[in-house]
N, C-alpha and C positions, 0 to 999 in steps of 0.2 A: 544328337548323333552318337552310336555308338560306334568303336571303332576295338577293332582286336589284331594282334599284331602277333601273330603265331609264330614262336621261336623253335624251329625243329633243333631236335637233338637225338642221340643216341649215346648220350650219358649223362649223369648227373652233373649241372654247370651252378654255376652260383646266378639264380634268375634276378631280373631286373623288381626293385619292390611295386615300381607302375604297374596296378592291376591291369593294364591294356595288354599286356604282356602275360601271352598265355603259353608257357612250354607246351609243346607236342612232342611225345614221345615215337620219332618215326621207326617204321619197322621192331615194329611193337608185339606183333605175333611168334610168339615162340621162344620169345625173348623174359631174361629178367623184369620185373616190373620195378621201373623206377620211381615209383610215386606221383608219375607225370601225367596228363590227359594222353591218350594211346591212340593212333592212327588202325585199331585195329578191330574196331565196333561201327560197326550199320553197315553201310556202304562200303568197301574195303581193299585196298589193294597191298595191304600190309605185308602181306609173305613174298609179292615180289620186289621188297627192297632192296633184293641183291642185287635185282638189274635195275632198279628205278631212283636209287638212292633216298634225296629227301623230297622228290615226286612224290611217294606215298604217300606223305602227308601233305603235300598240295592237293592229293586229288579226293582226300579225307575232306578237308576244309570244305572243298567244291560240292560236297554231295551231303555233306551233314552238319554243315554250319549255315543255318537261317537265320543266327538275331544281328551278327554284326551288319550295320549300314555300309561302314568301310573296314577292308580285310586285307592285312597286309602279311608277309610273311620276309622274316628273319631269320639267322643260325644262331645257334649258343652262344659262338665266340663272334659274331658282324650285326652288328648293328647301327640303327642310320642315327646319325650324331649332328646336334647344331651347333650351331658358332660358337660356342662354348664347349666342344665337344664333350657334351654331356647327352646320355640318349634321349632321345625326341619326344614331349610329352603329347597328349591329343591335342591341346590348344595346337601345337605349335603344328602337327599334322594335317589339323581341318584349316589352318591358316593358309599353308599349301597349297591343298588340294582346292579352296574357293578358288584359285587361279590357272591350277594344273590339272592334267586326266591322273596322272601317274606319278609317282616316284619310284624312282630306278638307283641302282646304284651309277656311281658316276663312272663313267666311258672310261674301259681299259682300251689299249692301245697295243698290238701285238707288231714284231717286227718284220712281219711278213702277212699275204694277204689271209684270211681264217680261215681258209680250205688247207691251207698247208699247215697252220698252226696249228689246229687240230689233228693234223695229222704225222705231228711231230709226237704225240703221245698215246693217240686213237688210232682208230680205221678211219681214214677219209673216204670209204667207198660206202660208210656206212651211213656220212654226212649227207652223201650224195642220193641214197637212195628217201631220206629225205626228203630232199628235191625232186625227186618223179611220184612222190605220192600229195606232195604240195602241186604237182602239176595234173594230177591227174582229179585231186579229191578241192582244192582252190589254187585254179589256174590262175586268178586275178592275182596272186600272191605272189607267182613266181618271179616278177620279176625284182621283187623285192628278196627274196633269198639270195640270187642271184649277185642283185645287188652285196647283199651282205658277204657273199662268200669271197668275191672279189674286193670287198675294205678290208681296212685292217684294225675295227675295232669293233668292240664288243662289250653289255652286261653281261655280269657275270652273278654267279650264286641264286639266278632265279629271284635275287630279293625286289621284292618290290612294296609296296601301299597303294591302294586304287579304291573305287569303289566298287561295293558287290555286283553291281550289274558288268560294271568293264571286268571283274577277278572273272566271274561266270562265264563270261563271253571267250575270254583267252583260254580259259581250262580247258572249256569243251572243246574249242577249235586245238588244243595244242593234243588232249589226249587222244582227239580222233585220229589224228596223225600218225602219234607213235604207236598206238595200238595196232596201224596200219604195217606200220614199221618193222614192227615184231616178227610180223607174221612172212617177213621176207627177210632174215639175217640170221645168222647161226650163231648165237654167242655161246654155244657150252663151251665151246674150244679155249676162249678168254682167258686170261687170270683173274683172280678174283676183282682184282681192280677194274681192269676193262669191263668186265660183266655190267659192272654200273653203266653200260654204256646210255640208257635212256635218259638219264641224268644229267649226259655231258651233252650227249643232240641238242637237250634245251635249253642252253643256255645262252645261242646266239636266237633260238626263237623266238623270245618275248622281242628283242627290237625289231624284228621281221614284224611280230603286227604291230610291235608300235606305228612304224613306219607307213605298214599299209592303210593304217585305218588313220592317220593324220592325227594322234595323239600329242597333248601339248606337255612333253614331260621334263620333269622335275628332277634333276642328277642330284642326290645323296650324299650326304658327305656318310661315308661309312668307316664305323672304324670296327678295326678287329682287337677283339679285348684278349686274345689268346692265342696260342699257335695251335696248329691242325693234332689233335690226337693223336695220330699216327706219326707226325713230325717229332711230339715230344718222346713218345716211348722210342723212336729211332734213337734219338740225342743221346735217352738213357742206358742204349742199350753201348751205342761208341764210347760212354762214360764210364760204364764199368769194363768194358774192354782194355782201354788204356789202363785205368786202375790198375788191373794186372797186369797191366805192361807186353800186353799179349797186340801188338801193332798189326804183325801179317793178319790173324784173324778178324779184324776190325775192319782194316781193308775188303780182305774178304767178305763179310759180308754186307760193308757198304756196298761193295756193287750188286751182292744179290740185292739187297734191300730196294736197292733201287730199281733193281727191273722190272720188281712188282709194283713197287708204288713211287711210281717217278715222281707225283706230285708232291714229296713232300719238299722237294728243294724249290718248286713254285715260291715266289715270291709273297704270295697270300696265307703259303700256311709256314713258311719258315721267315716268318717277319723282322727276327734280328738278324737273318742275311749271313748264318752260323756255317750252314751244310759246308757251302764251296771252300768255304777258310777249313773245317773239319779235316775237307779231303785235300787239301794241300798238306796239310797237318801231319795229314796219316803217312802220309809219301815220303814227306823233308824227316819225320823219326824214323822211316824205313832203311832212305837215303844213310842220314846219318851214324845208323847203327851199322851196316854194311861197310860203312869207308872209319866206322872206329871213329868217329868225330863227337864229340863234349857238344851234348845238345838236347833235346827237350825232354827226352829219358831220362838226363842227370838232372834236368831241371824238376823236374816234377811228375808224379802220375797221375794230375789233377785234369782232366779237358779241360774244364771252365776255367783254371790258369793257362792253360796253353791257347785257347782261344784270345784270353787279356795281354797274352804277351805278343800273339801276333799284331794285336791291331797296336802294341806300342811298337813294334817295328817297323811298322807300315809307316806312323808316325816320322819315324826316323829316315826310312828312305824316300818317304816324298819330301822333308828337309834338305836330303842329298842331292835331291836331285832338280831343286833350285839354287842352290848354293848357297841353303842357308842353314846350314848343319851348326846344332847349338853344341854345345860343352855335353851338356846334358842328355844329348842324342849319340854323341861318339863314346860316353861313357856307358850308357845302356849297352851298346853294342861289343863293346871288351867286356864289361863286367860279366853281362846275364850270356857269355859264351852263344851268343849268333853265329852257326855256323855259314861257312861259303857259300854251305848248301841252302838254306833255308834265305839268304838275303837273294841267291839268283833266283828258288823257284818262286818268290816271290813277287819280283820285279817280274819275273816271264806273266803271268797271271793277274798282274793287278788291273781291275777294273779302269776303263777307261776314265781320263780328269784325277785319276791319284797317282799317279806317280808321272809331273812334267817330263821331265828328259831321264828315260832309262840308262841311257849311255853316259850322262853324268852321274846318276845314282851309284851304278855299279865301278865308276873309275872313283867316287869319292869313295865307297866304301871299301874295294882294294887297294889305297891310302890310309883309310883308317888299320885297318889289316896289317898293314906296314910298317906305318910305326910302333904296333903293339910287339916288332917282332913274329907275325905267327905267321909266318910261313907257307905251312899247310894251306891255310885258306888263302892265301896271295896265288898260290898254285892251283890251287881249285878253279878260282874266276879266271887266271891266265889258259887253264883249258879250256874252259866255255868260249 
């Protein structure tokens, strides 16, 4: 049995040595040549990888890959991982597959149903139209979309492993769709993000036919070996900002940044969970240079230390706020100058399960406050 496990990219990534693992260089027309196999010879839909992301090279695979038996597809930074989390060799894939149709990544979970969730970042009307050409071109399907738009979970990343006859059977049925699709949505209007929107349609699609056609599938344990490219040049970009100590414009263009590419504070491509602490960050050095307060400008122009220092804070007030505040927790917090400001906006924002009782946190840390003498910040939290 052979088996290939196409890893789309659109940069240079440090590849798996298992020759099963074959980079594909998506959206490869017009681009750098990165020394990668190109989605951009025979059959071809490489130039519209702006709106189709790493489709392109799905639909490269579907039209010009004849030797593999089984054909699976991966990103740079996800790939499907065993109990070892080490990546998955063939043995341990054709072990699989002798008992399953598919492997999928394993079921995310959205906290709403995926019509709205998608359309906390997308067009939901574009989901939607979707759905009338699934009704119009396979009506036996719809009620399985249907189904799907009203759950609330979902594969993601298109990754999957199957065999060529199931990979060939979903392509076709999935490109005949969005080709369909196309021809009735206006994306020039987009940002460049949105534009990809072919990309994101498909992503609750592959469990649509899983479902329809009663496939017996195999959830993934997937791991992400990286963060999203565009997540890390954000980081880099907030990291030399502070550098120069230049706060308001970091702000500033956190939020442009993100209105173009809201994905990067997603959970999948910001996997240490950095952004949201970022943009407290930016706020509490705003805060405290405004109110003249001894705080993480005196501390350092470092992000990556300001980041270390929030989460030993966090440390400190979910301590407080069981009433188990150590020696070592009330001294972090007179020594390393925590201001007023940065212990409330952070108790206002802490994720649910860290921080037990807010209202003891904040009465123990206006004690510790108290007896250091400081004043200021005993007045700070007395106005809150």
């Amino acid at each position: 049995m052979r088996i290939k496990i196409f890893t789309m990219t659109h940069k240079r990534f440090q590849e798996p040595e298992d020759s099963i693992y074959v980079p594909l260089h998506v959206g490869r027309a017009g681009k750098a040549d990165l020394g990668y196999l190109g989605d951009d010879t025979g059959d071809t839909i490489s130039g519209w990888n702006h709106y189709y992301g790493e489709l392109t090279g799905v639909y490269w695979v579907w039209k010009n890959e004849k030797e593999a038996d089984v054909i699976g597809i991966c990103h740079y930074r996800r790939f499907f991982l065993n109990g070892q989390r080490e990546l998955m060799n063939q043995q341990e894939y054709e072990k699989i597959l002798k008992d399953y149709d598919i492997i999928v990544s394993n079921e995310a979970e959205a906290d709403t149903n995926y019509l709205d969730y998608f359309g906390e970042a997308h067009n939901a009307k574009d989901l939607l139209t979707v759905g009338e050409v699934i009704a119009e071109k396979y009506p036996e399907y719809s009620p399985y979309f249907q189904s799907a738009m009203e759950g609330n979970t979902y594969y993601y990343g298109n990754l999957m492993v199957t065999s060529r006859k199931l990979f060939e059977d979903y392509a076709k049925w999935l490109f005949d769709i969005l080709f369909e699709v196309e021809k009735r949505i206006d994306v020039d209007s987009y940002d460049l993000y949105n534009q990809r929107v072919f990309g994101f349609l498909s992503e609750q699609m592959v469990k649509i036919w899983i479902q329809k056609n009663g496939l017996k599938v195999y959830e993934g344990n997937v791991g992400i070996t990286a963060e999203k490219a565009e997540t890390v040049e954000f980081k880099l970009a907030m990291t030399q900002l502070v550098k120069m100590k230049q706060v308001d414009e970091a702000r500033q263009m956190f939020y442009e940044y993100l209105k173009v590419r809201p994905d990067v504070r997603l959970e999948l491509s910001d996997i240490r969970g950095e952004i949201p602490i970022i943009e407290q960050l930016l706020y509490i050095a705003r805060e405290e240079q405004q109110r003249n307060l001894p705080g993480l400008i005196e501390r350092s122009n470092d992000l990556n230390e300001w980041i270390a220092h929030y989460r030993r804070v966090m440390e400190c007030l979910s301590h407080f706020s069981k009433g188990e505040a150590l020696y070592e927790d009330t001294d972090y917090i007179l020594t390393q100058n925590v201001s007023w400001v940065m212990g409330k906006v952070m108790l206002m924002n802490a994720q649910p399960g860290m921080i037990a009782d807010p209202s003891q946190a904040l009465q123990s840390l206006y004690e510790v406050y108290q007896s250091a003498g400081r004043a200021e910040d005993c007045r700070g939290l007395e106005r809150g």
